[in-house]
DRENSE-941349 format. One record per residue: y, x, z of N, C-alpha, C in turn. Coordinates in Angstrom, 3 decimals. Last residue first. Example, Ala and Ser with C-alpha at 12.3 -4.5 7.8 and 13.67 -1.06 7.14 Angstrom:
DRENSE-941349
-2.250, 12.850, 7.080, -1.060, 13.670, 7.140, 0.030, 12.900, 7.870
-5.690, 13.190, 7.800, -4.500, 12.300, 7.800, -3.300, 13.200, 7.800
end
This chain:
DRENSE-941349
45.964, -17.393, 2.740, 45.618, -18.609, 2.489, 44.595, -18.294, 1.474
47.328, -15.803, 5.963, 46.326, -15.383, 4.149, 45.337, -16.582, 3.921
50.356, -16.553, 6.785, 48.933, -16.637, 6.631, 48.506, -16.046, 5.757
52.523, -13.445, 7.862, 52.338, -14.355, 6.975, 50.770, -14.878, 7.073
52.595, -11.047, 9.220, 53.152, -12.556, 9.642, 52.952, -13.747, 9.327
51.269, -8.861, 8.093, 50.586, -9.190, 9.133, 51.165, -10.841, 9.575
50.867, -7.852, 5.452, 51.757, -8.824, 5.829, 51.577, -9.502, 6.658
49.713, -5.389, 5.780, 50.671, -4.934, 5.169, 51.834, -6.054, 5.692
47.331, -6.063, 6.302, 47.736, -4.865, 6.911, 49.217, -5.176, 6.514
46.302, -8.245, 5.511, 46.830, -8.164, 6.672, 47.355, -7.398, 7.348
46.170, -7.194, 2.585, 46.923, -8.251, 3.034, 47.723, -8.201, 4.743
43.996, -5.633, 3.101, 44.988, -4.930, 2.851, 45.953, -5.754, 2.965
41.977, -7.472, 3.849, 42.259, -6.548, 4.858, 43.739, -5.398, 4.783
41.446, -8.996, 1.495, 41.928, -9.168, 2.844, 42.518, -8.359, 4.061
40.643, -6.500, -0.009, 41.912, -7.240, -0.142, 42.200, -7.620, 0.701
38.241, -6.239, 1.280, 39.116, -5.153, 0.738, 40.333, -5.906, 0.575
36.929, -9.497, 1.282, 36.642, -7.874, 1.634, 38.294, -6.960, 1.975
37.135, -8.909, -1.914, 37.566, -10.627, -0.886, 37.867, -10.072, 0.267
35.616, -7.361, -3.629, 37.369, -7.472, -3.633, 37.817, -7.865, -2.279
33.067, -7.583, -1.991, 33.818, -6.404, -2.007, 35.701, -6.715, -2.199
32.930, -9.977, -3.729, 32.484, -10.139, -2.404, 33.339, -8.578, -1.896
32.960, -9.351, -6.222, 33.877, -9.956, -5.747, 33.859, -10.107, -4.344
30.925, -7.539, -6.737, 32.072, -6.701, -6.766, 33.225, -7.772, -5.882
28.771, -9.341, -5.972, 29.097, -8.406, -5.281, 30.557, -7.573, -5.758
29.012, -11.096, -8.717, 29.306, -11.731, -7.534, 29.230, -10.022, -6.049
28.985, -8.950, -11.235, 30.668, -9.818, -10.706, 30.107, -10.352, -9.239
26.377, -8.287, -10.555, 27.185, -7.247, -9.879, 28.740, -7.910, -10.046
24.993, -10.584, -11.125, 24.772, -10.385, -9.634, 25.981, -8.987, -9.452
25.790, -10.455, -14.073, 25.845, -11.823, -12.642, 25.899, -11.556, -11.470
24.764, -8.059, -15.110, 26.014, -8.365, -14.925, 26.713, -9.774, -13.957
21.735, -8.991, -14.761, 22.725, -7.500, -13.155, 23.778, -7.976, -13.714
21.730, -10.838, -15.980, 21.208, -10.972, -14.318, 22.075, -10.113, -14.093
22.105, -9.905, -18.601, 22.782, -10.990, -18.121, 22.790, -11.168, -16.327
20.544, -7.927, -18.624, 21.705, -7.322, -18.815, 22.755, -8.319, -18.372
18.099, -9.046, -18.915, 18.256, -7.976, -17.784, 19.777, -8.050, -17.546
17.779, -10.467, -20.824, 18.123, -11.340, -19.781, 18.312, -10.421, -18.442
18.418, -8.359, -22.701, 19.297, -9.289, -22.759, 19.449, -10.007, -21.579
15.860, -7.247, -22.375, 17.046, -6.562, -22.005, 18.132, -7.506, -22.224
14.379, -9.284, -23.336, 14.076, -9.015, -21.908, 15.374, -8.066, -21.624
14.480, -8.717, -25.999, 15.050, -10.401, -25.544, 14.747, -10.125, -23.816
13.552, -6.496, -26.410, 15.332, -6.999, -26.904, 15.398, -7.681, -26.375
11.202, -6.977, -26.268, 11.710, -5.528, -25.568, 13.252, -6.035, -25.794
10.568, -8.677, -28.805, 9.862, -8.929, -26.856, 10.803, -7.939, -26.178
10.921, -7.105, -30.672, 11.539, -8.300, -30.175, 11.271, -8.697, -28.835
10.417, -3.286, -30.160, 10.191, -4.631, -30.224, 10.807, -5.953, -30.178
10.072, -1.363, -27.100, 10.398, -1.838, -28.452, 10.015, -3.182, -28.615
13.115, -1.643, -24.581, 11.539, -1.506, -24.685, 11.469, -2.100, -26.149
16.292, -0.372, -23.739, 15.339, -1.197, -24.065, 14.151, -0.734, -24.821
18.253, 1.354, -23.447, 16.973, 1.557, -23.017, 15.886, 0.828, -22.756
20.370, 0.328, -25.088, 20.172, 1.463, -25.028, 18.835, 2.346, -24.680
20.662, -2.455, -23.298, 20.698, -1.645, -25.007, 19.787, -0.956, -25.515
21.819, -1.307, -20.605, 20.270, -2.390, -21.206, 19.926, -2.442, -22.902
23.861, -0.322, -21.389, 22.953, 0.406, -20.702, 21.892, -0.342, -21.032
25.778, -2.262, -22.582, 25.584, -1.220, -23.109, 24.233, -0.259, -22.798
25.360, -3.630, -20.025, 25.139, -4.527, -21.322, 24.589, -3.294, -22.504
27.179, -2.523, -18.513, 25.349, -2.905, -18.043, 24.632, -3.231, -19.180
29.276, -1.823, -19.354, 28.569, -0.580, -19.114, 26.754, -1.419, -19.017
30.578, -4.434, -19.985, 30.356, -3.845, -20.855, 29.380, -2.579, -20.151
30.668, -5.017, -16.551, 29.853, -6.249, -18.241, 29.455, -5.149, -19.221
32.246, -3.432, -15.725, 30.815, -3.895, -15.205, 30.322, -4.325, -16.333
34.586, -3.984, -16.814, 33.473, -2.747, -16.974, 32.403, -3.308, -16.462
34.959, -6.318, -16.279, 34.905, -6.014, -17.814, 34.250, -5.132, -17.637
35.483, -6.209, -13.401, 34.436, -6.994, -14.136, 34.080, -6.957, -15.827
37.518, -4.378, -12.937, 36.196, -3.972, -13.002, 35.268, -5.297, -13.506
39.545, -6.318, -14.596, 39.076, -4.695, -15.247, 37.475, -4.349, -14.546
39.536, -8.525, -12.840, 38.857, -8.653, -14.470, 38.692, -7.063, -14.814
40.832, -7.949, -10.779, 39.260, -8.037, -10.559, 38.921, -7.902, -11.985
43.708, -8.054, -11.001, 42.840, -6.624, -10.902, 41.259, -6.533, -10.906
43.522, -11.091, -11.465, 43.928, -10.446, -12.652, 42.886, -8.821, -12.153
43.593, -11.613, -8.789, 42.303, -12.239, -9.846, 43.024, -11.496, -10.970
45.761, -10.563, -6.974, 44.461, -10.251, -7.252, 43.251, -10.641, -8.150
47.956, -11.483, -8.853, 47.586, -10.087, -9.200, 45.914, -9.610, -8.639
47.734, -14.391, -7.585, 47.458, -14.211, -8.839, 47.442, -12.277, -9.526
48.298, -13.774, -4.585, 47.122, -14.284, -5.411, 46.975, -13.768, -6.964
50.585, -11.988, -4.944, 49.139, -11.747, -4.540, 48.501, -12.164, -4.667
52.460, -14.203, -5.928, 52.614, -13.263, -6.556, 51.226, -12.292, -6.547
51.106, -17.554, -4.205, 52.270, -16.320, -3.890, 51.343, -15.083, -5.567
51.297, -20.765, -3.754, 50.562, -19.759, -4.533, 51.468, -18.324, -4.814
52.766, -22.280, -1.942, 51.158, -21.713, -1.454, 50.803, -20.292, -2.044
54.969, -23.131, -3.152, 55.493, -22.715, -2.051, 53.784, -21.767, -1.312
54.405, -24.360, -5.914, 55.145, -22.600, -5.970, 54.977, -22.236, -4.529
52.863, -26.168, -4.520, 52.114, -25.030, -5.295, 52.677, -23.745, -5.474
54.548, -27.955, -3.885, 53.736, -27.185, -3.055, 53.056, -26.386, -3.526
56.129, -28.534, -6.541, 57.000, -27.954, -5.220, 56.135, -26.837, -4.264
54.362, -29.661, -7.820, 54.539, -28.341, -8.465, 55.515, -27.921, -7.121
54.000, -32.355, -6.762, 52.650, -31.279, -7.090, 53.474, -29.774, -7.198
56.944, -33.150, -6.559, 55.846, -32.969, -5.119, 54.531, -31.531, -5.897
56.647, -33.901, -9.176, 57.593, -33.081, -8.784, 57.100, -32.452, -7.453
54.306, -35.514, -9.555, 54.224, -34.089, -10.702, 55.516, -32.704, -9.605
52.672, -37.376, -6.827, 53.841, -37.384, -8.241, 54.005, -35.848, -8.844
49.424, -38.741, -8.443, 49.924, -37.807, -7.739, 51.909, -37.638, -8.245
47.197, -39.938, -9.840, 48.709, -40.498, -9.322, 49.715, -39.635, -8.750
45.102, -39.115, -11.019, 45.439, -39.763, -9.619, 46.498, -40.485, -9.074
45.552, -39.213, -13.649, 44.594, -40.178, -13.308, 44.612, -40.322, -11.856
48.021, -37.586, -14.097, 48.352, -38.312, -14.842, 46.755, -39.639, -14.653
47.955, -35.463, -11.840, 49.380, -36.461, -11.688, 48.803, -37.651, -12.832
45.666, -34.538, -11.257, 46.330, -34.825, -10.622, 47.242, -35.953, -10.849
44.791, -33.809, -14.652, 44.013, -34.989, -13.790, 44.695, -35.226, -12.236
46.852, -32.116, -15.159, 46.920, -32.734, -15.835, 46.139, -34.092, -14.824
46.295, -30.447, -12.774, 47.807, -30.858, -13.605, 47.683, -32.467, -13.654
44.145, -28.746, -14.391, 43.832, -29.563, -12.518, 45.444, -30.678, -12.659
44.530, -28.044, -16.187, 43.760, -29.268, -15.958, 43.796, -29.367, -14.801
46.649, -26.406, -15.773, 46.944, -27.447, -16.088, 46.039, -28.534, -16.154
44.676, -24.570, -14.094, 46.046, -25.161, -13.254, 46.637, -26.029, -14.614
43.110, -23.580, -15.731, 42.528, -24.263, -14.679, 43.656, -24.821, -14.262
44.871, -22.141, -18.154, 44.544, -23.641, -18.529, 43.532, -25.019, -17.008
45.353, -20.132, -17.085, 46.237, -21.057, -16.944, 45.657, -22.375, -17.531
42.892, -19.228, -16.039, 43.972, -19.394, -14.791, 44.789, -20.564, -15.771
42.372, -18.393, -18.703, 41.757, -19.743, -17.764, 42.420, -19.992, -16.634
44.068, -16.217, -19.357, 44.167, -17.870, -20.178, 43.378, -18.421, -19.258
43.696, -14.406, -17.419, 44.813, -15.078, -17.539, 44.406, -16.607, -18.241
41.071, -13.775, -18.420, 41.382, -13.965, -17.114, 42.781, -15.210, -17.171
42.020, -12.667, -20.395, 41.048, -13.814, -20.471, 41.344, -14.203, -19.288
43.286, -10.284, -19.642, 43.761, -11.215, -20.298, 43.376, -12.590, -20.493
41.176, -8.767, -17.987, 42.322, -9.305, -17.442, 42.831, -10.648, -18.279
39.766, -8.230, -20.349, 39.121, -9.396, -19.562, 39.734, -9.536, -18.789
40.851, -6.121, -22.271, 41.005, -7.595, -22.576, 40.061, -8.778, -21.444
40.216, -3.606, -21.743, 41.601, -4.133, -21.444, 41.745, -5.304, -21.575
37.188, -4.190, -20.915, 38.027, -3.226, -20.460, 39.522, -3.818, -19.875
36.522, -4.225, -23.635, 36.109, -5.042, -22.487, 36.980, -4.683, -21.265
37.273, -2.093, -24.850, 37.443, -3.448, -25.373, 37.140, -4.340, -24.120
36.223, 0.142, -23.694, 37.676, 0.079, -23.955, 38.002, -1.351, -23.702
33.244, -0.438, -23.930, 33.783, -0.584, -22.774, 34.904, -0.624, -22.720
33.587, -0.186, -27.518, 33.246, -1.944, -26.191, 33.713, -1.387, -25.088
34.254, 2.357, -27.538, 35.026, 1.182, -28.039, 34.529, -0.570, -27.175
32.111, 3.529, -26.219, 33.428, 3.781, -25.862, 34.186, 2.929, -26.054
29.214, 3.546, -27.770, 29.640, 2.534, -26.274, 30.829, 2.808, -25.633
29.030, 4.365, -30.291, 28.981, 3.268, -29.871, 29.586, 2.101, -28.510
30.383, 6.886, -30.273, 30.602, 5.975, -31.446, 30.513, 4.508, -31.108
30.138, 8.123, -27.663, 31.423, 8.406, -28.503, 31.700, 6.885, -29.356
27.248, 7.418, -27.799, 27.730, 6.981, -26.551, 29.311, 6.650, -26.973
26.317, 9.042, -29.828, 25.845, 7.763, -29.953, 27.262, 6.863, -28.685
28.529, 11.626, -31.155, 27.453, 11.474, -30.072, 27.518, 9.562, -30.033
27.121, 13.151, -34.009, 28.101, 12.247, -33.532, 27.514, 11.198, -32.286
24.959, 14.267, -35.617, 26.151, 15.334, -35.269, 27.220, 14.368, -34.266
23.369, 12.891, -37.180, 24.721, 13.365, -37.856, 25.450, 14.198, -36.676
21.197, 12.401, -35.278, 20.894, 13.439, -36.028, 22.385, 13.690, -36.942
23.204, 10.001, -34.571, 22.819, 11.114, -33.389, 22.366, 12.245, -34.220
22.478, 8.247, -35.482, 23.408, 8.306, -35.072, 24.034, 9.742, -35.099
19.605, 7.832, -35.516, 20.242, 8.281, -37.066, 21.499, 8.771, -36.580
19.637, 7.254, -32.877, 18.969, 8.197, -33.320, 19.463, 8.986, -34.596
20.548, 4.171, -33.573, 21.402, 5.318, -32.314, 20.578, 6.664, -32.994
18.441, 3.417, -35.132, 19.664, 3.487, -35.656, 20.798, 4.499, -35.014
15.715, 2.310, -34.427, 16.472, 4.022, -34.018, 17.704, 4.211, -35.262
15.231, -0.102, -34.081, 15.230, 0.155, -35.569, 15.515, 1.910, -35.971
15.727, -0.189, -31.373, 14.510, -0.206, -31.793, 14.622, 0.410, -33.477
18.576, 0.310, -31.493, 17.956, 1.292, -30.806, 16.938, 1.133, -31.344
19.384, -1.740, -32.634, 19.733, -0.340, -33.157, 18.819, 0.050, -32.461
18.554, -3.821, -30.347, 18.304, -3.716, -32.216, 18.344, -2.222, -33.052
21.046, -3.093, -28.407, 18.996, -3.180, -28.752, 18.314, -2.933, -29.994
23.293, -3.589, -29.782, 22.454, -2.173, -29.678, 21.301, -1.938, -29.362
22.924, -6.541, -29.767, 23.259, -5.508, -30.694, 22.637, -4.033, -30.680
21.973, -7.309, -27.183, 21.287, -7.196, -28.772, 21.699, -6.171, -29.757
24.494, -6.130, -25.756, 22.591, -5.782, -25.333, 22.080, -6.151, -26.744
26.325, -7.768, -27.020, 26.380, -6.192, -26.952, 24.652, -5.606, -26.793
25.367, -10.139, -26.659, 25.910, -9.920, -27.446, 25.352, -8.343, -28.019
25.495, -10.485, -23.559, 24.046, -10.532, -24.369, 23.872, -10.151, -25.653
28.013, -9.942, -22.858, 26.893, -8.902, -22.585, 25.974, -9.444, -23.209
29.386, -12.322, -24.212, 29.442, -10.963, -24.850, 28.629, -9.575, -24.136
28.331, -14.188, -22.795, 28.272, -14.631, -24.652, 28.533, -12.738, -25.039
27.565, -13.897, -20.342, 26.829, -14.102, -21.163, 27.038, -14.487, -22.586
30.083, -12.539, -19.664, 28.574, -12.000, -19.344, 27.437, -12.468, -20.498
31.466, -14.923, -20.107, 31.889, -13.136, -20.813, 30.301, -12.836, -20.889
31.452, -16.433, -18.009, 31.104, -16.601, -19.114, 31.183, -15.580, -20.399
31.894, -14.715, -15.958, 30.467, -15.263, -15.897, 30.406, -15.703, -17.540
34.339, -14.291, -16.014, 33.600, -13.321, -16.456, 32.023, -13.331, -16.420
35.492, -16.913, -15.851, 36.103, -16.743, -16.687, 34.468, -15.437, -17.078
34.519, -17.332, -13.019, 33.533, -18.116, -14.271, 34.033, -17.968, -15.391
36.270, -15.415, -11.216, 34.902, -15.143, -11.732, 33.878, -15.853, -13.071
38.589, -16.014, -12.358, 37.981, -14.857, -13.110, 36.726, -14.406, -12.599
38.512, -19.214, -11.506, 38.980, -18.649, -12.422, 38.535, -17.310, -13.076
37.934, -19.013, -8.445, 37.204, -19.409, -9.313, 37.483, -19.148, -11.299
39.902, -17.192, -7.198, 37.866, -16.734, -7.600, 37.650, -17.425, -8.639
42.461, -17.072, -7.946, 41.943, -16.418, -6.656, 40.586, -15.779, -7.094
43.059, -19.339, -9.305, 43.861, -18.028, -9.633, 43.425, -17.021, -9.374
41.764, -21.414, -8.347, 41.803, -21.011, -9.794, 41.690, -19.653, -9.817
42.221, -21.823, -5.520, 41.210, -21.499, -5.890, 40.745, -20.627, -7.535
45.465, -21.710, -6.132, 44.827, -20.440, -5.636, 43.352, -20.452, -5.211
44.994, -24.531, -7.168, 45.930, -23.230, -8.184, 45.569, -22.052, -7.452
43.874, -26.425, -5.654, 43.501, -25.862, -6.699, 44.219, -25.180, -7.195
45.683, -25.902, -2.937, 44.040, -26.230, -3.379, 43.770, -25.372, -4.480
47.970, -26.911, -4.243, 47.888, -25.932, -3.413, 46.514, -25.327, -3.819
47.780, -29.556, -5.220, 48.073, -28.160, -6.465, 47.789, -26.769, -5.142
47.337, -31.034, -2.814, 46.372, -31.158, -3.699, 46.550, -29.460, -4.848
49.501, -31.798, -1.811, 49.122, -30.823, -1.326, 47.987, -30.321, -2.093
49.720, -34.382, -1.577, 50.352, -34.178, -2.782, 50.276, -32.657, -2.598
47.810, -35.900, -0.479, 46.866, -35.712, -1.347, 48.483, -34.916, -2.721
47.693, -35.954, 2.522, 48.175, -34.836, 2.208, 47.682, -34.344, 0.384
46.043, -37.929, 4.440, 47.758, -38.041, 3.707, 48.279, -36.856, 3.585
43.694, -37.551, 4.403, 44.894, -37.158, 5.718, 46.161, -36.759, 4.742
42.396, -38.785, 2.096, 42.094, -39.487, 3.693, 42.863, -39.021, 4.748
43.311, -36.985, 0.456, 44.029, -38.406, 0.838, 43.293, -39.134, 2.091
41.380, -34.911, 0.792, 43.071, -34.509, 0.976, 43.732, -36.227, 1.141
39.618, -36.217, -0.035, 39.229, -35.529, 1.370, 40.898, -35.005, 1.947
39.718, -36.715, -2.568, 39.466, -37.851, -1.638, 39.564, -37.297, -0.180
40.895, -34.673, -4.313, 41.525, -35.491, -4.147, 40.625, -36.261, -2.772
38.195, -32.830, -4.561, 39.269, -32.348, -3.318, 39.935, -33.423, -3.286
37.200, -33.727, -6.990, 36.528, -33.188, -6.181, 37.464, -33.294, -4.494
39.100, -33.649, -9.177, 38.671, -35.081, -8.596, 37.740, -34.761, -7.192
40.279, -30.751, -8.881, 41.394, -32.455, -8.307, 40.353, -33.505, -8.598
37.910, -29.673, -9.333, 38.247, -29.149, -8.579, 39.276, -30.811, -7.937
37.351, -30.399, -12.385, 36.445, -30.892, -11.644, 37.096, -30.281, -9.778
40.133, -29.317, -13.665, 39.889, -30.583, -13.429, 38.820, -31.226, -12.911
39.284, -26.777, -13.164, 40.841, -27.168, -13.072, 40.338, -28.357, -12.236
36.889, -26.056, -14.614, 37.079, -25.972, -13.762, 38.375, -27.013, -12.732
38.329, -27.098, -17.573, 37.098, -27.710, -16.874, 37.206, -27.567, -15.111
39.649, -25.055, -17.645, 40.156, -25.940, -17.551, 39.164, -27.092, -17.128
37.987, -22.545, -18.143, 38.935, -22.675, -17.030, 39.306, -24.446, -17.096
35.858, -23.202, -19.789, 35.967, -23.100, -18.662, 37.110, -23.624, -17.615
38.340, -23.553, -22.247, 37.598, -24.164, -22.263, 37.025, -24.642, -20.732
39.006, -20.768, -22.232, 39.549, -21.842, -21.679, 39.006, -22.862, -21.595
36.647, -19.279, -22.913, 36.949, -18.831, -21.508, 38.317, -20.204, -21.189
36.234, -20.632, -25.593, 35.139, -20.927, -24.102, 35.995, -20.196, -23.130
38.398, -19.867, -27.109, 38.300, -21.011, -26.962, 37.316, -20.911, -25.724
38.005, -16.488, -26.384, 38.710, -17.669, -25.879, 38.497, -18.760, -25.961
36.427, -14.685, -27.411, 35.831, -15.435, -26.127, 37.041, -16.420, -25.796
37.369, -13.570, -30.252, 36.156, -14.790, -30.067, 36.018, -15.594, -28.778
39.185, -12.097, -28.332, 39.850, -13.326, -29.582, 38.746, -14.598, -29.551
37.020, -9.837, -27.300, 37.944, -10.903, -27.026, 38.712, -12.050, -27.316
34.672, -9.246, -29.019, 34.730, -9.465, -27.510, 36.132, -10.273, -26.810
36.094, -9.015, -32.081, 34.497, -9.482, -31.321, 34.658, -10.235, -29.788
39.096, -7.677, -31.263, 38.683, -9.066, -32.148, 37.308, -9.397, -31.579
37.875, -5.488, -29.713, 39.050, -6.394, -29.404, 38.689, -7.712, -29.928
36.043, -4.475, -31.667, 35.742, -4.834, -30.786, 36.623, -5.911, -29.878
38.478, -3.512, -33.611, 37.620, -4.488, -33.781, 36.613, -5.160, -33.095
39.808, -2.008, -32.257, 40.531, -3.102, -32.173, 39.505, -4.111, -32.794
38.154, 0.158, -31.854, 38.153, -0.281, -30.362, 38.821, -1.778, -30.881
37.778, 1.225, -34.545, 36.616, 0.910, -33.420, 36.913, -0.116, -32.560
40.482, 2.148, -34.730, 40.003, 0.756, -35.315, 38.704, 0.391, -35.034
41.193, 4.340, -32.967, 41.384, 3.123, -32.795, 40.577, 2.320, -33.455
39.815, 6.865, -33.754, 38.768, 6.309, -33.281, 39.364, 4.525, -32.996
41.820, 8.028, -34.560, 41.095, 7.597, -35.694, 39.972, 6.999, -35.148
43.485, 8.766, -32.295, 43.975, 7.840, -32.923, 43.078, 7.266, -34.241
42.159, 9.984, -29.341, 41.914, 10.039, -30.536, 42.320, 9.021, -31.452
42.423, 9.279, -26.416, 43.342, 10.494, -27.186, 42.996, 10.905, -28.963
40.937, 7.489, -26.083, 42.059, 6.755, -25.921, 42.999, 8.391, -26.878
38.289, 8.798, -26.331, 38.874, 7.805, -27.628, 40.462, 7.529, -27.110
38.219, 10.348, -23.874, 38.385, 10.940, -25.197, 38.919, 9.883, -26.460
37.410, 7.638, -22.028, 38.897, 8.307, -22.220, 39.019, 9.658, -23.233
35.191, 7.029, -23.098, 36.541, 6.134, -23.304, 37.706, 6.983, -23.091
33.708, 9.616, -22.446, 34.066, 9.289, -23.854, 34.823, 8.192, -23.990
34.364, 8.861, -19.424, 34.892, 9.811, -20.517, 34.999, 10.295, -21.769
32.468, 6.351, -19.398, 33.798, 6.322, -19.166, 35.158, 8.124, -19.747
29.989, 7.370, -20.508, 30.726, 6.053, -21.179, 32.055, 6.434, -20.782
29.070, 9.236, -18.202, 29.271, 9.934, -19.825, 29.860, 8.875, -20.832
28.813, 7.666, -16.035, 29.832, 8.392, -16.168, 30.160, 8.579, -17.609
27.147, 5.491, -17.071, 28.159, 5.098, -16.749, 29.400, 5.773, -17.014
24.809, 7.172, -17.528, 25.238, 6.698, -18.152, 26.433, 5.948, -18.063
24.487, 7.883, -14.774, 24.846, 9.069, -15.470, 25.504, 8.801, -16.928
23.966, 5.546, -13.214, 25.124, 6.149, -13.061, 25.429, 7.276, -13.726
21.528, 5.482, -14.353, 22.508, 4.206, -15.395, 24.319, 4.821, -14.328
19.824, 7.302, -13.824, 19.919, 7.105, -15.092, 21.248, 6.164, -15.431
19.984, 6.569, -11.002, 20.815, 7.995, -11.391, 20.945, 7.763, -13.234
18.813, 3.890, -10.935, 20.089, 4.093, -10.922, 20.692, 4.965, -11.079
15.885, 5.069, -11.854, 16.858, 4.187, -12.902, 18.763, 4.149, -12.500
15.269, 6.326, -9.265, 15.591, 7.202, -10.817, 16.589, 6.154, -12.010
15.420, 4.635, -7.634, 16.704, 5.733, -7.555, 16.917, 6.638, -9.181
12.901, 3.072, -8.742, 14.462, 2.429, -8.922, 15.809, 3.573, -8.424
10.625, 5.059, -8.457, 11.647, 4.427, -9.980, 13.331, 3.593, -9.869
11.028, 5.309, -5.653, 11.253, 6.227, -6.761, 11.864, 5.728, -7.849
10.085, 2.550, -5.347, 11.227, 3.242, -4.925, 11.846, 4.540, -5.707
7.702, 2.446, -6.670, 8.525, 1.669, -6.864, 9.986, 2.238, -6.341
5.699, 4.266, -5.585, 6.607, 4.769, -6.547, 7.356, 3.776, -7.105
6.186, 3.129, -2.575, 6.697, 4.539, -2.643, 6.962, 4.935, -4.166
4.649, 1.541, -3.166, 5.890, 1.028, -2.804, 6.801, 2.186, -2.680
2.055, 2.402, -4.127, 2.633, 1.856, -5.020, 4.293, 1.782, -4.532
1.537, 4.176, -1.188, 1.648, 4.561, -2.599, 2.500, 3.944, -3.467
1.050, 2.230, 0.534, 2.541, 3.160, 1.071, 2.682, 3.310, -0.585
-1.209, 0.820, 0.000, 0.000, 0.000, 0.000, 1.266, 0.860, 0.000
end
């Protein structure tokens, strides 16, 4: 019984030195591309792929969200006559978690499964390999421009569902509850402070990396075959799931604590 569990352990420090070695050698070939101007059109076409494409769904989300949040909370806020308190609620749930985490939940899975095929595919077909016998390192060509791409544009996403969660929440407040609009938006500027919304914005960079490095990594060292592609896909979808919900657990964490350091008077709502 010690045996097997002993080389289970093994394997998993070895896989994580493997995917922190791969991590590192991604993030400095991103920063070699940022000093190479012929490597841009890599990165802007990834831009277009990974980001442009993920909007309609990352608003889409958000606004969904928005608006299952004010029918949800409306009854529990009007049973103590406080249902115009309601934008409070939902604009720094939005802004806060719910927003860039299901903004990067949905990333995860249209553009880490994306990326994992993609270069799965290569890999089995040893396309990275062909890569690679030219003289041009696979990691340079392939996995610099997505992590870039992912990178600078999942703040941004971020943003569009924030804003479309706070007009659907808006929108189903004032125009199916009743709520009055002037009241809604009074208590909302007065809840939702400048810190909320910078912290759900700083979370999207590491959640972009996260996405793009796991996605890239499950790729890369996928098993042959169609069977071997479609298992790194659902690999690449799980750890990028489970590492946005620990990175955020960490932010929530960490932030709080820098909050109170700093604005000890004030609540941290």
């Amino acid at each position: 019984m010690i045996e097997p569990l002993g080389a289970r352990t093994a394997a998993c420090v070895e896989g994580f030195g493997r995917f922190g070695r791969f991590a590192g050698e991604s993030f400095r070939a991103m920063g070699s591309t940022l000093f190479h101007p012929r490597s841009y059109y890599l990165v802007f076409y990834q831009m277009h792929v990974i980001g442009v494409k993920s909007v309609p769904v990352v608003m889409a989300t958000g606004a969904f969200v928005g608006m299952i949040l004010a029918i949800q909370a409306y009854g529990q806020l009007a049973a103590m006559g406080l249902e115009e308190r309601l934008g409070v609620l939902i604009n720094i749930s939005v802004v806060k978690e719910l927003g860039p985490v299901l903004a990067a939940v949905m990333l995860a899975g249209r553009v880490g499964g994306a990326l994992t095929a993609e270069l799965g595919t290569m890999n089995v077909t040893e396309q990275i390999a062909a890569v690679q016998s030219f003289g041009v390192s696979p990691i340079q060509y392939l996995v610099a421009p997505r992590v870039l791409a992912c990178l600078l544009l999942t703040p941004f996403l971020i943003i569009y569902a924030d804003l479309l969660g706070i007009l659907g929440g808006f929108f189903v407040s004032v125009k199916q509850l009743g709520i009055n609009a002037g009241a809604y938006w009074d208590y909302s500027a007065r809840g939702v402070e400048l810190w909320d919304v910078s912290t759900g914005i700083l979370k999207g960079f590491f959640f972009g990396g996260a996405i793009a490095v796991i996605s890239c990594y499950k790729g890369f060292n996928c098993r042959e075959g169609a069977r071997g592609v479609g298992e790194a896909c659902t690999e690449a979808f799980v750890g990028c799931f489970i590492s946005i919900l620990a990175l955020n657990y960490m932010f929530a964490v960490i932030l709080s604590a820098i909050y109170k350091i700093f604005w000890p008077l004030q609540p941290l709502i």
